[in-house]
C-alpha positions in Angstrom: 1.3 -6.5 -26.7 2.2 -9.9 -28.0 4.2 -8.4 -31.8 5.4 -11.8 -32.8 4.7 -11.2 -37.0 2.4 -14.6 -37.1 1.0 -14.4 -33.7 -3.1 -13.7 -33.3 -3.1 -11.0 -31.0 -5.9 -10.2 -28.7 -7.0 -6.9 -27.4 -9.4 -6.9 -24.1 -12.6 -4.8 -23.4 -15.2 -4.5 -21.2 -18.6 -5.7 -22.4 -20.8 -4.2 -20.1 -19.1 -0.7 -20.8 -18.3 -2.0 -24.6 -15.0 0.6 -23.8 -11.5 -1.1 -24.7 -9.7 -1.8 -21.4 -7.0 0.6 -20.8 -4.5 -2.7 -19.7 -5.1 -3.8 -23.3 -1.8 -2.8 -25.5 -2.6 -0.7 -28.6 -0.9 -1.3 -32.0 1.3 -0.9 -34.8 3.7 -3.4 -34.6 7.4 -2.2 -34.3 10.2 -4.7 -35.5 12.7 -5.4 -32.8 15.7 -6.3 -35.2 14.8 -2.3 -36.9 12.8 -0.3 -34.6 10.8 1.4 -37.3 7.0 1.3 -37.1 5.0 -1.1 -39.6 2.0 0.2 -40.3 0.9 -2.7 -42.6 1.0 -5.1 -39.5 -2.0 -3.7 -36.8 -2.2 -5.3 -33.8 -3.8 -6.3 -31.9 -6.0 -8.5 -35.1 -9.1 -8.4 -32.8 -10.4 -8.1 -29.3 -12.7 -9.7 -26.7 -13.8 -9.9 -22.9 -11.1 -9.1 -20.8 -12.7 -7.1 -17.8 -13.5 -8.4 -14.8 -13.5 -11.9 -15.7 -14.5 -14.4 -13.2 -11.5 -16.8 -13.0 -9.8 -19.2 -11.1 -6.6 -18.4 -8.7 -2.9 -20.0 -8.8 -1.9 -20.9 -5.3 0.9 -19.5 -6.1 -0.4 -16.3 -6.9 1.4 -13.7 -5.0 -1.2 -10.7 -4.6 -4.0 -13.5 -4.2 -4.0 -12.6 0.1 -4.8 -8.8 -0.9 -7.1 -9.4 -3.3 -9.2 -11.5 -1.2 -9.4 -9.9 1.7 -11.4 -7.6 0.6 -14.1 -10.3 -1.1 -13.8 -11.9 2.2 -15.0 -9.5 4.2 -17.8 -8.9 2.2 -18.8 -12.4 1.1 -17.9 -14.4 4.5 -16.2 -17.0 2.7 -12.4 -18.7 3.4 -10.3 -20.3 0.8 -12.3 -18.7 -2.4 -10.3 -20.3 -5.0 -12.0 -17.9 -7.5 -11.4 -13.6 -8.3 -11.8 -11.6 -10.8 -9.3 -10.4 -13.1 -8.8 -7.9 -16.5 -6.2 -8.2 -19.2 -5.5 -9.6 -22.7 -4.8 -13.1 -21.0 -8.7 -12.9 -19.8 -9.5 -12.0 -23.3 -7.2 -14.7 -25.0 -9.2 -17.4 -24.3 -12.3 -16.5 -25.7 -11.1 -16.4 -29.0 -8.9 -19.4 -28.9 -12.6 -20.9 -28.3 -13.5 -19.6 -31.3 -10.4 -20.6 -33.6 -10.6 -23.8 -31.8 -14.6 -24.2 -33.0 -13.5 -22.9 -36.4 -10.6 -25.8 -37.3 -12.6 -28.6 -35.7 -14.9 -27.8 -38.7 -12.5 -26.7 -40.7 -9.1 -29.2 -39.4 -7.1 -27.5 -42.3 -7.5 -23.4 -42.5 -4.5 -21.5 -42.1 -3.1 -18.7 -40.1 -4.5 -16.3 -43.1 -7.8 -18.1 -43.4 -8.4 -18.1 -39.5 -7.9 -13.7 -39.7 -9.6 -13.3 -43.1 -12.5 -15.4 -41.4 -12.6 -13.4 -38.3 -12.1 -9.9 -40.3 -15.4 -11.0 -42.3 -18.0 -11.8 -39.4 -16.4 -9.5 -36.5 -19.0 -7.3 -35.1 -18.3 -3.8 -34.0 -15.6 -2.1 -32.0 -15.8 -1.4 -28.8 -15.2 2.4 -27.9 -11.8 4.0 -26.4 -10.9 3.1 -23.1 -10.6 6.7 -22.4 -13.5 9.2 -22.0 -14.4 10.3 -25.4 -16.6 7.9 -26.3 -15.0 7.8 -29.7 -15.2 4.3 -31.3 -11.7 3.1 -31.2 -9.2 2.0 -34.4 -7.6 -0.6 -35.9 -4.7 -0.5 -33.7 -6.7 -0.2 -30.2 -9.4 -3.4 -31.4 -8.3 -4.7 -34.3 -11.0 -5.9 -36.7 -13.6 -5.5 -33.8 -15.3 -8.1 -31.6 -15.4 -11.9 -32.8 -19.3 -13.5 -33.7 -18.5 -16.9 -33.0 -21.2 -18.6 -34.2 -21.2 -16.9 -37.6 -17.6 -17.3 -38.0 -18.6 -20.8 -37.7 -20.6 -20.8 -40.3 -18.7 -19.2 -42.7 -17.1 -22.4 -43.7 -14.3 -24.0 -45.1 -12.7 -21.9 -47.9 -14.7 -19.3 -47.7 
């Protein structure tokens, strides 16, 4: 888990299964310089796809061999430059997309504004990753899943 204080942090789930991964790292965050929990600062601030993502492969990707063998065999095909993966760096992106969408409308929100935007329109959370089918807390998802569009629309300043 990403616990740098001014750092968005994003948690991964799986949509289909709308169940937190269990890869994703689960909050509060703890202060290096005086290892004492914080529990004013929750990470991660919110989650997204992060499950089986269809991505692209380094080259230089060292466990790409084993992981394709197996797609190989059952989709014929040599060189597949694409896998799937799970994690918080599958999940990342999605909501940089969002953030991204929000300042080019919005060129001069902050840090704060950015959260406080994405606390107001996130949708529900996703459950626990393990088998209790409990929703899961602030410190597993955050503020919940992003709504891009009506975080969008939310506007400047508001």
């Amino acid at each position: 888990l990403a616990s740098a204080k001014n750092v968005i942090t994003v948690g991964s789930y799986a949509d289909k299964l709308n169940k937190m991964t269990s890869s994703s790292s689960i909050g509060p965050l703890v202060n290096h310089a005086n290892p004492e929990i914080n529990p004013e600062v929750k990470k991660p601030e919110i989650c997204a796809p992060g499950y089986f993502i269809y991505s692209s492969r380094s080259r230089f990707d060292y466990n790409f061999e084993a992981l394709v063998y197996n797609f190989e065999q059952i989709l014929q095909i040599k060189n597949w430059p694409y896998l799937f993966k799970t994690g918080t760096s599958m999940a990342a992106p999605h909501v940089t997309g969002v953030i991204a969408l929000m300042l080019e409308n919005c060129p001069k929100m902050t840090r704060e504004e950015i959260l406080e935007n994405l606390k107001q329109k996130a949708q529900s959370k996703p459950k626990k990753h393990d088998d209790s089918n409990m929703d899961s807390d602030e410190y597993e998802s955050g503020m919940g899943i992003p709504n891009a569009i009506e975080s969008i629309k939310l506007g400047c300043g508001n």
